[in-house]
N, C-alpha and C positions, 0 to 999 in steps of 0.2 A: 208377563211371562217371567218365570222367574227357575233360576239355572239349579239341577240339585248336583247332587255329587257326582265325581266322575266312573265312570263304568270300566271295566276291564276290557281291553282287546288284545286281541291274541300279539300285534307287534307292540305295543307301547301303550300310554295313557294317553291316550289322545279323545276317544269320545266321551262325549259329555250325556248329561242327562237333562231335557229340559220339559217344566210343565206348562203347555197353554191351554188358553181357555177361546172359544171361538166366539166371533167372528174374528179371523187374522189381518193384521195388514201386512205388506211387503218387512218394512220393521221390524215387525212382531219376528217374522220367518228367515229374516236376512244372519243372525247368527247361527243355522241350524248347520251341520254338516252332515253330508253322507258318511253313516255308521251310527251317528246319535239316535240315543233312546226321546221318545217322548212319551207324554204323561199328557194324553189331553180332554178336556174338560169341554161343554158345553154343548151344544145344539151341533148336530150330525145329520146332513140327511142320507137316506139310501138311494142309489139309481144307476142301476145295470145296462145292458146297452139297448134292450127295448125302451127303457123311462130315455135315457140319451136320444133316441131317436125321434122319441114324443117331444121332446126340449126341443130340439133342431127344427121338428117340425112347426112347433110354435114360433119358433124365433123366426123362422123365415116366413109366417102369416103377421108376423108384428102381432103374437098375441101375449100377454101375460105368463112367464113364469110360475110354476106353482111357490116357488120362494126366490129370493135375495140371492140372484150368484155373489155378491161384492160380500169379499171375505169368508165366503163358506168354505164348506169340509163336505164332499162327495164323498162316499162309502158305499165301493163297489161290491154290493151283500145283494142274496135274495134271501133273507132267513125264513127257515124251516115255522111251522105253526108254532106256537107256546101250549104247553101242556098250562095244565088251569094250576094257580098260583103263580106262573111267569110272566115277566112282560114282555118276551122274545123267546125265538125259540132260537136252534142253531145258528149262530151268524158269524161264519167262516168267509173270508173273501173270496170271491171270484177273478177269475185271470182278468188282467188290468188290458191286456192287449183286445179286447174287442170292442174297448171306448178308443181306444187311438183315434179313429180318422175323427172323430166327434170333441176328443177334450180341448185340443187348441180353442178354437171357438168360444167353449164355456169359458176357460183360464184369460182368455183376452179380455170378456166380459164378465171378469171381474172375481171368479173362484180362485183359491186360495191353497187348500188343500186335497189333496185326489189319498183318498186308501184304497188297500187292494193288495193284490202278487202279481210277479211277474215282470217280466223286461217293459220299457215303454220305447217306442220308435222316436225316432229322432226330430222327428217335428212334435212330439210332446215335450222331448228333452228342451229343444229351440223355448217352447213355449211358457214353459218352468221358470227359464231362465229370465226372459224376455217382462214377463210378468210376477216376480220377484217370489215364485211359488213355490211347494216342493211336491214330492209325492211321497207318503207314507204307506210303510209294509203292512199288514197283519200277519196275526200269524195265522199260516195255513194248516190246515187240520185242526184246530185250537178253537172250533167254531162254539162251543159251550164256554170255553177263555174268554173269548170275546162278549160272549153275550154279557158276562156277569157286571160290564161293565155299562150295560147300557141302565138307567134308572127309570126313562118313560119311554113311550112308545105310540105315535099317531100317524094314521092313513091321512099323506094331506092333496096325496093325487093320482089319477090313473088306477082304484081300486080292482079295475076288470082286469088287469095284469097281474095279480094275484102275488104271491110273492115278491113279483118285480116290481110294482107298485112303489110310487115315490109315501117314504117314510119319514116322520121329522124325528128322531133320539134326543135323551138328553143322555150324554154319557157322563160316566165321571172317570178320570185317570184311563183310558183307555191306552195299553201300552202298545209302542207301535215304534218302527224302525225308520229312520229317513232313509230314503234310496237314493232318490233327487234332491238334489240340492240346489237352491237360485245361484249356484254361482260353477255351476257346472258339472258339480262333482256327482257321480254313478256308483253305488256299492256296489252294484254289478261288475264294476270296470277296476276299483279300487281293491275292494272284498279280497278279489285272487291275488291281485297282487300282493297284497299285505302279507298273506297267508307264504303265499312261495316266498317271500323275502325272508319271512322266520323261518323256513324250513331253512335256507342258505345257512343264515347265523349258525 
């Protein structure tokens, strides 16, 4: 992982910009803050909350994983078809709160990073923490944004799910916002405040 320059925010120079490339460790993820930009690189799978559910369900039959939870990047997308010449089609996030009751689980066993929008409830926050994780934003509405950073694109489970279908990417530079941070911190929770402290000044 390696730090690039610093970003603008609305009260000071405080967020950073940093690029990694996956699989993560705790290490890897333990400089990140709520507000930093990232730049990340490498293998991405997709899995919304029917693929979640298919996970859970395998875990509790003790059966195989379609991939490696230790140190992945879940990317809560159902992308739209690819027009011929794409290798993806729209790939906007989907709201993060319908993995809630499901991520603890995956994050103890071993995942790393969660993308996505939206608030996360407090036993994902617990579990971020706990397992030295974060959660990154996409941007929402930006769903052609995001695509352009994806370079491959493979069905590696659950094809009858159709778009929700588990997907392996390879991304490159996919830009994306920490929310969560392992060491507690919430843009959600931070965000406003910053914002009304400069209104003060």
């Amino acid at each position: 992982m390696s730090p690039g320059g610093p970003v603008h925010s609305c009260k000071e120079e405080t967020t950073m910009q940093y690029k990694l490339t996956t699989p993560c460790t705790a290490e890897d993820l333990a400089p990140l803050k709520a507000g930093d930009t990232v730049l990340l690189s490498g293998v991405v799978y997709t899995a919304r909350d029917q693929a979640h559910k298919r996970m859970l369900e395998a875990l509790d039959k003790g059966e195989k994983l379609p991939f490696d939870l230790e140190g992945s990047a879940i990317y809560y997308v159902g992308p739209t078809p690819e027009r011929p010449g794409e290798i993806i089609g729209s790939a906007g996030p989907t709201t993060s709160g319908r993995m809630d009751a499901m991520s603890p689980r995956l994050l103890d066993l071993g995942n790393k990073i969660m993308i996505g929008k939206g608030k996360r409830d407090a036993a994902v926050k617990e579990a971020v923490v706990r397992n030295g994780a974060v959660y990154l934003a996409a941007l929402g509405g930006a769903g052609a944004l995001m695509a352009q950073s994806v370079k491959t694109l493979e069905v590696i489970a659950w094809p009858d799910l159709g778009c929700e279908a588990v997907r392996r990417l390879t991304v490159e530079e996919m830009p994306l916002t920490v929310i969560l941070d392992a060491h507690g911190g919430d843009l959600y929770l931070s965000g406003p405040e910053a914002y009304r402290e400069a209104q003060v000044k």
